[in-house]
C-alpha positions in Angstrom: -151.6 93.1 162.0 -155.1 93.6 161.5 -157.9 90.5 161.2 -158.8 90.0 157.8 -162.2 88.9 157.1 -162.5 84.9 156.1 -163.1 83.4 153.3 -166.8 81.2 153.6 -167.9 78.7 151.3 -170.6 78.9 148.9 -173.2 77.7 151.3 -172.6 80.0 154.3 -173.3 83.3 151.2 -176.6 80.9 150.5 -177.2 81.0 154.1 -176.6 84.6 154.9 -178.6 85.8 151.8 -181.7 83.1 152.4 -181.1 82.1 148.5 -180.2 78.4 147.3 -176.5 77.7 146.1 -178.0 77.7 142.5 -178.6 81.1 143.1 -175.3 82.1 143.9 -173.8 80.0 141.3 -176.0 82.0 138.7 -174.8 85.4 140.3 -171.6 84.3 139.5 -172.3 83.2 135.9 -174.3 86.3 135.1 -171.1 88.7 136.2 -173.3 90.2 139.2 -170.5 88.7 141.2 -167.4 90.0 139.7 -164.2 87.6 139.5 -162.0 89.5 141.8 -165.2 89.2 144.8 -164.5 85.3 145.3 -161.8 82.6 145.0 -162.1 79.3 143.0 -159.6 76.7 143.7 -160.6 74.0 141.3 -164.0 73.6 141.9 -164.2 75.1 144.9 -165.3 78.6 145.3 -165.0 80.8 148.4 -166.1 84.4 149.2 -165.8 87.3 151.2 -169.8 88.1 152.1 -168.6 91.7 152.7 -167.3 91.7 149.0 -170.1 89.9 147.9 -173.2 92.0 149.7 -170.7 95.3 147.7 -171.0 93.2 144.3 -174.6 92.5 144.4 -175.5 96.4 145.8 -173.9 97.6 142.6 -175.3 94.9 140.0 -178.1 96.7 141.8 -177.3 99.6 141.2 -176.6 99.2 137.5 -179.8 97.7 137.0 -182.1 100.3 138.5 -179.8 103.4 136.3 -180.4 101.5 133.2 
């Protein structure tokens, strides 16, 4: 069975992209992190960074093509 990748909590994806966790939250209110790139469990969230660094790169992406 292969390793999946953990889940982190919101302040290990502020630490690996040097932003505050108010950055992240807004990310996720804004839709440039799309529902089905992290896990909330009541108030909880947790992430995939590899899920989240593809999210961001294609909000990205759709900002620069508009």
């Amino acid at each position: 069975m292969e390793h999946a990748e953990p889940f982190v909590p919101i302040e290990k994806v502020a630490d690996h992209f040097a932003v505050s966790i108010s950055t992240v939250r807004t990310w996720i209110r804004t839709d440039n992190l799309p529902k089905d790139s992290f896990l909330k469990i009541g108030n909880t969230y947790r992430f995939r960074l590899s899920e989240v660094s593809d999210a961001l790169m294609k909000a990205k992406d759709t900002e620069e093509s508009a």
